[in-house]
C-alpha positions in Angstrom: 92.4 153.1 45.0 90.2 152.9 42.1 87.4 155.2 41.6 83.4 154.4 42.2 83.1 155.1 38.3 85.9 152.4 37.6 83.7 150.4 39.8 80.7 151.0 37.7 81.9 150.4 34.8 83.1 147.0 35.7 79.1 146.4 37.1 78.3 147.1 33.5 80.6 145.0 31.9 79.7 142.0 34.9 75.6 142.8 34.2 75.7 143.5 38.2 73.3 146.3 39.8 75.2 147.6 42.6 73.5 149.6 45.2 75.5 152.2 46.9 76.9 150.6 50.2 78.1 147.5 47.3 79.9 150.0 45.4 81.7 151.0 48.4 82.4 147.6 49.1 83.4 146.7 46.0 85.7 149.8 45.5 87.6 149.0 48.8 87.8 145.1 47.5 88.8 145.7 43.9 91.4 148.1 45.0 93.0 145.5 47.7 93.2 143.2 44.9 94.8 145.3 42.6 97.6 146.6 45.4 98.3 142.8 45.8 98.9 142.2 42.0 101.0 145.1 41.7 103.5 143.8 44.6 103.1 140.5 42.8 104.6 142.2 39.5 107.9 143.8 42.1 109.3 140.4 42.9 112.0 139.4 40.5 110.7 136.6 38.7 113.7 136.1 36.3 115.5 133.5 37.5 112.2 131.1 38.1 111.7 128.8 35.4 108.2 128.9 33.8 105.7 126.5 34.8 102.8 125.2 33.0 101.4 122.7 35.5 102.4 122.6 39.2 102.5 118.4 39.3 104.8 118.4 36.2 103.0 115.7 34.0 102.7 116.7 30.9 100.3 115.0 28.2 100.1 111.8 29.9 98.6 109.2 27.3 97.5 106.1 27.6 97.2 103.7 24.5 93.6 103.1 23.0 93.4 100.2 23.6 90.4 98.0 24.5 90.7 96.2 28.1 88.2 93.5 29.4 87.2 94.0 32.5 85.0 91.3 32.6 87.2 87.6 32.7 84.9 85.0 30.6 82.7 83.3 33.2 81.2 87.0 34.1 81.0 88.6 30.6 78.8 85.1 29.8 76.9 85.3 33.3 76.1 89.3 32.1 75.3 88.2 28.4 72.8 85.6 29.7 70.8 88.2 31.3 70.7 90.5 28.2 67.6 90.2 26.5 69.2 89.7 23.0 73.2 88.5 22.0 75.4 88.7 18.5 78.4 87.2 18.5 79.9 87.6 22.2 77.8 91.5 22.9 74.9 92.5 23.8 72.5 93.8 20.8 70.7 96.7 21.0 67.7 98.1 19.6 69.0 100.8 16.7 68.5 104.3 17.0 70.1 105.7 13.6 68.1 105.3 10.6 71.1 105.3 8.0 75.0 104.2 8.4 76.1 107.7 6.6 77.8 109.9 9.0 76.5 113.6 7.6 72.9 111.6 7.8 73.5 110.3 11.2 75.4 113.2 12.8 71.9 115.8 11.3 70.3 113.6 13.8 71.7 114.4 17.0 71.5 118.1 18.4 74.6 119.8 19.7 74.7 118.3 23.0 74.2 114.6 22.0 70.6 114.4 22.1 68.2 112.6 19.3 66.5 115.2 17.4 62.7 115.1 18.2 62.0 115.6 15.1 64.4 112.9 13.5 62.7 110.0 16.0 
C-alpha cells in the first residue's frame, strides 16, 4: 500500500488540495491500482506480438486529390446565389494585405485568428 506521504506528494505534483478523508481515499485507490499493474507485469507477455493499434490500419492515406461534390447544374445553381463570381468560384472579399508568406503568416495569431492589430 502506498503511504499518505506518497499520496501527498502526488497532490503536489497534480496541484490537488486534499483534505484528510480524500487522502484516505486516494491512498486506498492509488494502491488498488498499483496491485493491478503489478499482476499486469506477472503474465508472460513474450510470445504476444506487439500491437500498435487494436483495428490494424496503419497510415491509411487517401490521395490529395480535389473531388466535386457538386455535379454542374448545382455548383451553377450555388454560384448564382453568390454575391460575386471569377471564373467558375465564388470571390471573396481579401483579408491579407500582401501575397508574401512571412508577411501574411505575422498576421494570423497562433490559433488562426486575424491579428487585431494587423486588420
Amino acid at each position: 500500500m502506498i503511504t499518505e506521504k506518497e499520496v501527498e506528494h502526488i497532490a503536489q505534483l497534480a496541484r490537488l488540495e486534499l483534505n484528510e478523508k480524500e487522502k484516505t481515499k486516494f491512498q486506498k485507490e492509488l494502491s488498488l491500482i498499483l496491485d493491478y499493474v503489478a499482476k499486469l507485469k506477472e503474465l508472460d507477455v513474450s510470445q504476444v506480438e506487439p500491437t500498435i493499434s487494436g483495428s490494424g490500419t496503419a497510415n491509411v492515406m487517401r490521395s490529395d486529390q480535389a473531388v466535386g461534390t457538386y455535379g454542374p447544374e448545382m455548383s451553377a445553381k450555388i454560384l448564382e446565389q453568390a454575391p460575386d463570381e471569377k471564373k467558375g468560384f465564388v470571390k471573396v472579399k481579401s483579408i491579407l494585405m500582401t501575397n508574401d508568406p512571412e508577411q501574411i503568416a505575422s498576421q494570423f495569431n497562433g490559433a488562426g485568428k486575424l491579428n487585431p492589430k494587423s486588420k
